[in-house]
N, C-alpha and C positions, 0 to 999 in steps of 0.2 A: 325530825331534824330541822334546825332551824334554819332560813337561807341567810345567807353572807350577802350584807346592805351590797347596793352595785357601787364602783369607786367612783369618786366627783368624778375623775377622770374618763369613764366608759358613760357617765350622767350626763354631760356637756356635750359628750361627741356624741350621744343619742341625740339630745337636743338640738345640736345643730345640723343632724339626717333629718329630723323632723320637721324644718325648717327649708331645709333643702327640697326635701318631698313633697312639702305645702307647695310651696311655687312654683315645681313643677307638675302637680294637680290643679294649683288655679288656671294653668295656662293651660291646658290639654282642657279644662271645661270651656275657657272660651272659645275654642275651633269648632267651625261647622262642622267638619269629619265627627266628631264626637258626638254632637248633639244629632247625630242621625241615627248611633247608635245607642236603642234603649240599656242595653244590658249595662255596654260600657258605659254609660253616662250614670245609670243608680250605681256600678261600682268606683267610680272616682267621685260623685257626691257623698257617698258611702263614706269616703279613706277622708276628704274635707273636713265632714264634722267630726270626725274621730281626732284628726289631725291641728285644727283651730285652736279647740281646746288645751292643746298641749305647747302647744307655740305659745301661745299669751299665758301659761305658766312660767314656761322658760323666760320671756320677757320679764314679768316680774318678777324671777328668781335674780336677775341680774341688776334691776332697780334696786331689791333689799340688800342685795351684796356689796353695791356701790354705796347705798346709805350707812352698813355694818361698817366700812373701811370709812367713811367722814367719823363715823361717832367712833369707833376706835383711835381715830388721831387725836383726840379731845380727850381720853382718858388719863393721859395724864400732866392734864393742863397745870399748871399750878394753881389756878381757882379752884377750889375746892367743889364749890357749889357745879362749878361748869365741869370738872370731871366727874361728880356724883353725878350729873343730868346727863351726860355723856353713856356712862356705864350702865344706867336704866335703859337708856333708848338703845342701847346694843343687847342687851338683856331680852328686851322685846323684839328686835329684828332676827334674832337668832333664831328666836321661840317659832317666829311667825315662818324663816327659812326652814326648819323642822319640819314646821303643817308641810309646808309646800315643798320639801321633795318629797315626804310621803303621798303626796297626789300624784307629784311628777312620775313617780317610779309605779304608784297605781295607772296611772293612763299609757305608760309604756308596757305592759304587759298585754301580749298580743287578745285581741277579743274574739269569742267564737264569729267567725263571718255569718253564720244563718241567726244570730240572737233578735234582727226586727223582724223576723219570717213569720208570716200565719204558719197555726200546727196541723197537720192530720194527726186524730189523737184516734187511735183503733184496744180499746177494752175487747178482752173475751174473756169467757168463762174457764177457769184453770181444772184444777184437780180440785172436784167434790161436790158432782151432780149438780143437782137443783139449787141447792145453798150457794153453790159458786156463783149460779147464775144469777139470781137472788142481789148474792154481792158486786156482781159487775154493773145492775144498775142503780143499787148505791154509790159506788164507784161516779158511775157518768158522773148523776147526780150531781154529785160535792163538786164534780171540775166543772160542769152545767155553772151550779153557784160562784165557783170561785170565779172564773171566766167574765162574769157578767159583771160580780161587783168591781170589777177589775177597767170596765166597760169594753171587753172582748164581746165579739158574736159569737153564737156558734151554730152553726148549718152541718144538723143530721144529713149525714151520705147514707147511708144503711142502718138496719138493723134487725137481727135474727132472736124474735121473742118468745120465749116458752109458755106454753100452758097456762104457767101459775103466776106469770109475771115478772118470771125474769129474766137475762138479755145474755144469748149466747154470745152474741159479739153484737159491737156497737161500734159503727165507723164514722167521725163527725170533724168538718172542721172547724179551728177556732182562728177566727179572724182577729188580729189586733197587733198594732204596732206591739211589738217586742214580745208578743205570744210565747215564742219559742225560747224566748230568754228565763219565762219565767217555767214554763210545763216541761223543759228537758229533762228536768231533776227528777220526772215521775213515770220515767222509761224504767222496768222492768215489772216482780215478782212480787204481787200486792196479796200478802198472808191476812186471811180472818180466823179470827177463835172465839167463837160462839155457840149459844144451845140453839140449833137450829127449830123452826115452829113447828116444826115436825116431829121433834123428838122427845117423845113419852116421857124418859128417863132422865132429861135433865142435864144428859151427858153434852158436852163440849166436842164440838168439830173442828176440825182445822180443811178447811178450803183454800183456793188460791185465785188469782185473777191475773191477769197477764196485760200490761198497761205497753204499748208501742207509741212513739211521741215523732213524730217526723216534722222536719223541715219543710212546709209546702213550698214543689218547683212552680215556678212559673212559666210559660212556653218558652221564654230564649233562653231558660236554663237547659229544657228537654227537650229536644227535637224529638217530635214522633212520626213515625213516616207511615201513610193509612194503610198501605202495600203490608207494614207489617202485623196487621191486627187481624183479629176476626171477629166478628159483632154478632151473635143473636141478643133474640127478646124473647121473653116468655113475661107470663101474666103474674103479678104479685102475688106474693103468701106470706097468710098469717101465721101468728102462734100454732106450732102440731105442722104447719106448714099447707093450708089448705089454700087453697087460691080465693083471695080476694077480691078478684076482678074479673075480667071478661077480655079485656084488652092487652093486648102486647105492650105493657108500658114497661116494663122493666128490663133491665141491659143488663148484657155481663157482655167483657172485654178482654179477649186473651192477646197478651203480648205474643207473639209468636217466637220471636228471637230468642227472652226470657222466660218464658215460660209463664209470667205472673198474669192473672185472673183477678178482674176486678168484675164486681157486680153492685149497681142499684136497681131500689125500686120505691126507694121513700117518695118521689114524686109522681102524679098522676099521668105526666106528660114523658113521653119517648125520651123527646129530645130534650129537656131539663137534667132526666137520668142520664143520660150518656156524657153530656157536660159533666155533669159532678162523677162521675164512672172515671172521662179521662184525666181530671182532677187530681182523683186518687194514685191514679197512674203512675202520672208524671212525676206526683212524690215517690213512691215506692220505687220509680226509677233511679229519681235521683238517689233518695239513702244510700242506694246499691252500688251507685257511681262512689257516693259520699265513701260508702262501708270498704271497697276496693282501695280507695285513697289513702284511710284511715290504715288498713292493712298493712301500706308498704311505710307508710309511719311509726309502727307498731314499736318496732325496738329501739327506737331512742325517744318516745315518748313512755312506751311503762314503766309506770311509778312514777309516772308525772302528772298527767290530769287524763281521767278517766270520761266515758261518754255515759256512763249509766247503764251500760248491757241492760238490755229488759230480759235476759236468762236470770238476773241475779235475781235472788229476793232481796227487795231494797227495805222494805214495808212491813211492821205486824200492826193489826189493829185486834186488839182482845176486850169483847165489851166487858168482860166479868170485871175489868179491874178499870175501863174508862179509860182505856190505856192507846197509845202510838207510841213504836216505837220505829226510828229510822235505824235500821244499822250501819248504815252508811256512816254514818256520824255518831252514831252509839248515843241517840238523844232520845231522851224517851218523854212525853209527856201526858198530863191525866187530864186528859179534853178530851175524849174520843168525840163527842156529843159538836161539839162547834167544827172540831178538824171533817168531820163527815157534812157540816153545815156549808162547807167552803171557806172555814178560815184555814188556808192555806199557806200564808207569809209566817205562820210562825215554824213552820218545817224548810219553807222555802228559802226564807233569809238565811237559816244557817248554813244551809247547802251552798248556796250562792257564795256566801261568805269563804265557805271551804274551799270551795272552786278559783276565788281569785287570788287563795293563800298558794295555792298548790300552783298555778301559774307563776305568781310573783316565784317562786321558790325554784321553776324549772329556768325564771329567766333570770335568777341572781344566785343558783345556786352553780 
């Protein structure tokens, strides 16, 4: 379905809330009350630069408007040459008001609030033994790569290795301005179809992998209260799971309230793991906060913009034929070789692209 453009009329009285909320954002940054608090001071620097942008459209929207009506008054001058020059530069101010409410109406469409968030990006091995596992750290890998070219970090939290070298679960996160903007798209059911190096016969397997993409909380997003946890250690294990060490360096964290269980042991030191342990946490808190929110929104946002359910399978990757295919977007392409390298923008863009059609469309249709 196509959306219905929004009227000048509903476009102007956007613009001039936007204008209105600008300046009552710049004034609440300048109060000291504000700047004492962190949370509230990144969310109205937050709503600023979202908001700037948009204002100094509308500004110029009403420059070119006031120029279209001088050069329209000259249209029909009786100098010829001065109405032909007239009708060109209204010809071009028109073209130019075009670009610019398609921006206007793009920067009016509400943005995901977590899109500048570092991610906890947690892979594990789905349906199809060793091969699965095998694939989840191919998997890493390629977001490993793509992350970096991208100039994201990313800091291993865990991870559970098998035998032969593959990774039953990998829990890691990826630091970088707009992380979450760009790896949301890659929450759910990651399909391979391969001759596994195992198999004699040549035959093709279908395995799965299971991709979770969270928002990382920050402390003033999660209160945790230490009344509600319980903390041991035990000693790290490798592949087959045999203890590696000698030392109590490895943590696991049960919320008590929630039920949720986190565990490190990628670093050497106690208190390094339990940092990155309640890391994890406080994401998996918040989504859950996030995931309840999202719930009681549920019916007048379906069939509007989706979050990527990591239930779904979003993903097949078939080497026989060098193949990705997203079904999300029914786009298939024959890269497999560079897509598993970390070129990742070319899956990612159209996604992205989808997502802000489907927005523009819940808020113009």
């Amino acid at each position: 379905m196509t959306a219905r453009p929004l009227p000048e009329s509903r476009l102007d009285a956007s613009l001039d809330a936007a204008e209105r909320r600008l300046r009552e954002v710049s004034e609440l940054l300048a109060t000291p009350d504000v700047l004492r608090q962190p949370a509230r001071l990144r969310e109205l620097s937050a709503a600023h630069r979202e908001l700037e942008p948009l204002v100094e459209a509308g500004e110029e929207k009403r420059q070119l408007t006031a120029r279209l009506a001088d050069a329209e008054a000259f249209a029909d001058d009786p100098d010829e040459e001065i109405a032909e020059l007239a009708a060109e530069e209204a010809a071009e101010i028109r073209a130019g008001l075009a670009r610019l409410d398609a921006e206007i109406r793009r920067r009016l469409v509400p943005k995901d609030p977590n899109d500048e968030r570092n991610v906890l990006l947690e892979i594990r091995a789905g349906t199809g033994g060793e091969e699965a596992a095998l694939f989840a750290r191919e998997i890493f890998r390629m977001y490993e790569h793509y992350a970096r070219a991208r100039g994201f970090r990313v800091d291993v939290v865990s991870t559970q290795e098998t035998p032969v070298g593959g990774v039953r679960e990998v829990v890691a996160v990826v630091e970088g301005k707009g992380a979450f903007s760009r790896l949301k798209f890659e929450s759910g059911v990651h399909r391979v179809q391969r001759v596994p190096a195992t198999e004699a016969s040549g035959r093709i397997h279908t395995s799965a992998v299971t991709v979770a993409v969270l928002p990382e909380a920050e402390e003033v997003d999660v209160q945790v209260d230490a009344k509600d946890l319980r903390i041991d250690t035990f000693c790290s294990s490798g592949p087959g799971g045999q203890s590696v060490n000698t030392t109590y360096s490895a943590v696991r964290i049960t919320h008590l309230p929630s039920g949720l269980v986190v565990s490190c042991q990628d670093e050497k030191s106690q208190i390094k793991n339990k940092a990155k342990a309640l890391r994890v946490l406080r994401s998996r808190l918040f989504d859950l906060a996030r995931a309840e929110q999202e719930a009681e929104l549920a019916r007048t946002r379906r069939g509007q913009v989706g979050r990527g359910d990591r239930s779904e399978k979003i993903r097949t990757y078939n080497f026989k034929e060098s193949r990705v295919t997203d079904h999300r977007i029914a786009l298939t392409l024959h890269a497999l070789p560079s897509v598993l390298d970390g070129e990742l923008d070319r899956l990612i863009e159209p996604l992205a692209a989808d997502e802000q059609a489907r927005r523009l469309q819940a808020v113009e249709g």
